[in-house]
matplotlib code that plots the C-alpha trace (Angstrom):
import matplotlib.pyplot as plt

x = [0.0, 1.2, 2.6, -0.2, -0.1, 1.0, 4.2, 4.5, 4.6, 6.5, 9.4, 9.1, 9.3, 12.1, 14.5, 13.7, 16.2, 14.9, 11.2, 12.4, 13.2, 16.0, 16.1, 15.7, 18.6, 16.1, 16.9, 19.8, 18.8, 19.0, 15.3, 14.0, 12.4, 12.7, 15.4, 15.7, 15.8, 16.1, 15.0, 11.7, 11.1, 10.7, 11.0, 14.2, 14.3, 13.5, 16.7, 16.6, 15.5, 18.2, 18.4, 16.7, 19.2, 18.6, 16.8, 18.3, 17.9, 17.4, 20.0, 22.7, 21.7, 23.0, 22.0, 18.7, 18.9, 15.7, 16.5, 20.1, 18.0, 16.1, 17.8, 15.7, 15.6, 13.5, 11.4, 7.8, 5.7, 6.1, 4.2, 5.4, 4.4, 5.2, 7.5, 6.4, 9.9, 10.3, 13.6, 16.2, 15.8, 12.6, 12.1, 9.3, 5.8, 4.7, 5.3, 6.8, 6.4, 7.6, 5.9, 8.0, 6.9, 9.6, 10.1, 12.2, 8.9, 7.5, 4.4, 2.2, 4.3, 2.8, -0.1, -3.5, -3.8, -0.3, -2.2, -5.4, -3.5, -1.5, -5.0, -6.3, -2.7, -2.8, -6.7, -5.9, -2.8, -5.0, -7.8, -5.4, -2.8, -6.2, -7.6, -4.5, -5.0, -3.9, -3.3, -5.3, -4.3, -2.7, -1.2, -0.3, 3.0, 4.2, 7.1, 9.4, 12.2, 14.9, 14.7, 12.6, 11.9, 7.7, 7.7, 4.7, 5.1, 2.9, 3.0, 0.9, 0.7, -0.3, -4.3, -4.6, -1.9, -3.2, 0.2, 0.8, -1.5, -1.2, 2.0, 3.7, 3.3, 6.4, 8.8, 7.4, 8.8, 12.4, 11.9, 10.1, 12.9, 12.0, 9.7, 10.5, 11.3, 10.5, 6.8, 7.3, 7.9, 5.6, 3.2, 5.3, 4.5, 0.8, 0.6, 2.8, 0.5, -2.8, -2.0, -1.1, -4.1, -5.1, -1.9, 1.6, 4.5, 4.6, 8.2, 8.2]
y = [0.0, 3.3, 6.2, 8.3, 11.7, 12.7, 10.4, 11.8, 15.2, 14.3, 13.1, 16.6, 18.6, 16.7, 17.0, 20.6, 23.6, 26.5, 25.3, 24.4, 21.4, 21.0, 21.8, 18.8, 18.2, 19.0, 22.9, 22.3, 20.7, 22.2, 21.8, 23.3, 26.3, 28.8, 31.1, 33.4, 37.0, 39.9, 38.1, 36.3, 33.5, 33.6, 31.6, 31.5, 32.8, 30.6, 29.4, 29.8, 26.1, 23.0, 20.0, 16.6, 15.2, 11.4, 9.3, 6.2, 3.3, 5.6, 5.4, 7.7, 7.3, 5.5, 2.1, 1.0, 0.1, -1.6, -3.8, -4.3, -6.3, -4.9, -5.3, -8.5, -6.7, -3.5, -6.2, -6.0, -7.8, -9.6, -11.4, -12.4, -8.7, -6.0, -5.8, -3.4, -2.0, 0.6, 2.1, -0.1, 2.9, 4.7, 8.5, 10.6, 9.4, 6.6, 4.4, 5.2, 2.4, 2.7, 0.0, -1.2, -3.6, -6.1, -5.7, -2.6, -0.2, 3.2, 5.3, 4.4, 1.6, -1.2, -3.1, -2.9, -6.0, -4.6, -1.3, -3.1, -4.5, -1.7, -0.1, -3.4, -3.5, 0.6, 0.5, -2.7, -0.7, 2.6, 0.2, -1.3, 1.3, 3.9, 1.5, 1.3, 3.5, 6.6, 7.1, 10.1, 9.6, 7.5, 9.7, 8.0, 9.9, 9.3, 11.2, 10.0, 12.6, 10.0, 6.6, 5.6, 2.2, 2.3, 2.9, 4.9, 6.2, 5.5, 8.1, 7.5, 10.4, 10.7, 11.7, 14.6, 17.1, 20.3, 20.8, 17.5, 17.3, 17.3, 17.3, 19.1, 15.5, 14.4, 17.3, 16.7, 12.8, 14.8, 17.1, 15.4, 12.7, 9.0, 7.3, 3.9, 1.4, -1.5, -0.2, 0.7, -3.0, -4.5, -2.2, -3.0, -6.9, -6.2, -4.4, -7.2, -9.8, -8.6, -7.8, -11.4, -12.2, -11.2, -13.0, -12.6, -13.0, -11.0, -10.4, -8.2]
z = [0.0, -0.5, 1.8, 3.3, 2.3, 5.4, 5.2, 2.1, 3.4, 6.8, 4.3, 2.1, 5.2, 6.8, 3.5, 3.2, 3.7, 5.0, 3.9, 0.3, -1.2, -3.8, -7.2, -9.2, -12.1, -14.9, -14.2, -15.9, -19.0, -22.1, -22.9, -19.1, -20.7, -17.6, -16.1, -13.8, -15.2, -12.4, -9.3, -11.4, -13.2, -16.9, -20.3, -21.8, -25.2, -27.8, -29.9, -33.9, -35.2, -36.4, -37.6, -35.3, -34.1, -34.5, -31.4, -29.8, -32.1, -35.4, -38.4, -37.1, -33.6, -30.2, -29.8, -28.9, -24.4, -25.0, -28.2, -25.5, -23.2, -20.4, -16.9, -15.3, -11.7, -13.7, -15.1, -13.2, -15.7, -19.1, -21.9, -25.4, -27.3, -23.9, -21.1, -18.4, -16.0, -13.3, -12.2, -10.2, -7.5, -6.3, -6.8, -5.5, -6.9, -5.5, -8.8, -12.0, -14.9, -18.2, -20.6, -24.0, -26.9, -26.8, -30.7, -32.1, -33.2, -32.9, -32.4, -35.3, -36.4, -34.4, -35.9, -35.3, -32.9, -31.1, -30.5, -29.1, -26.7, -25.5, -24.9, -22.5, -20.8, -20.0, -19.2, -16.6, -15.0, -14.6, -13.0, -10.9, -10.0, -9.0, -7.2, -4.9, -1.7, -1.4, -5.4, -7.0, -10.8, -12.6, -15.7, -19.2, -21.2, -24.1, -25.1, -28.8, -28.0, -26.8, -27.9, -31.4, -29.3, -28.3, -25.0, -22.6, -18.8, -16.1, -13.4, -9.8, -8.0, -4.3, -3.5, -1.4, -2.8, -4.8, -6.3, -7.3, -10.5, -14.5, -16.1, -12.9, -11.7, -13.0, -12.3, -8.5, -9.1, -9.1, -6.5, -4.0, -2.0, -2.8, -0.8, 0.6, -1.6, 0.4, 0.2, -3.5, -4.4, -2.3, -4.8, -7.8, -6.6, -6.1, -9.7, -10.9, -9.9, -10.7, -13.9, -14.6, -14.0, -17.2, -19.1, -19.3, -16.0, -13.0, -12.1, -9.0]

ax = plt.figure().add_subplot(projection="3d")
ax.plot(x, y, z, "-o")
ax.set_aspect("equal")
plt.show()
């Protein structure tokens, strides 16, 4: 089961300095879009366009990790078509999950029947992940930037926080320190296991 909200916020307050928490390492990106300009935040200017420079696993790229082989201790669940990992470490959501087809494809590349079951496989882990207490949302990402390979987050946040909602969700899973990963794969293991239920392995 997951943190309470008040764990949650016990563990914020406790890592805080001077009421703040630290600045996660996305600040200093080259994509984080803000800066500070004269004591206030603002958007950094917008740079004159290039060239894309190519994705992991395109022509001209850095290998493919996931064609690699996925790390078997980030391994939650598995079936013959999808292989659903989170991180080796925890970070500060109560689970992030990341799920891959185990063939090399992209985003409008898989098949029809591939794409039907992506939508049961996400539906089940919204159902399941939701219905875990102290979960508000489950949010569903897809982002092609880094690696051509299909792959789709899964982000729970925590119910009860007013900050903690729509895409702001996952710049809190940097800021906020990790929660305890003993109770994070006890909920990796009861996602895990459910979701077999409907087919594949469960892993955790």
């Amino acid at each position: 089961m997951p943190e309470p909200a008040a764990e949650i916020h016990a563990r914020a307050v406790a890592a805080a300095i001077d009421g703040h928490l630290s600045a996660p390492a996305m600040t200093e990106w080259e994509i984080f879009p803000w800066e500070v300009v004269g004591g206030a935040i603002a958007p950094k200017a917008l740079a004159a366009p290039g060239v894309e420079a190519p994705r992991a696993g395109e022509q001209g790229g850095e290998p493919c990790s996931s064609c690699a082989g996925f790390d078997p201790d980030t391994i939650v669940w598995e079936d013959e078509h999808w292989v659903l990992t989170a991180a080796l470490e925890p970070s500060g959501l109560p689970l992030v999950l990341v799920l891959h087809t185990r063939e090399h494809e992209d985003a409008g590349e898989i098949d029809d029947d591939l794409a039907s079951e992506f939508g049961r496989i996400s539906n089940r882990l919204v159902r399941i992940i939701q219905g875990l207490p102290g979960i508000g949302r489950l949010h569903v990402n897809r982002w092609g930037d880094g690696a051509e390979h299909f792959h789709v987050w899964f982000f729970a946040r925590p119910a009860g926080f007013a900050q903690i909602k729509g895409s702001y969700a996952v710049e809190w899973d940097d800021i906020l320190p990790p929660v305890d990963d003993a109770v994070r794969r006890a909920d990796l293991h009861t996602v895990a296991t459910k979701l077999a239920n409907w087919g594949g392995h469960a892993r955790a």
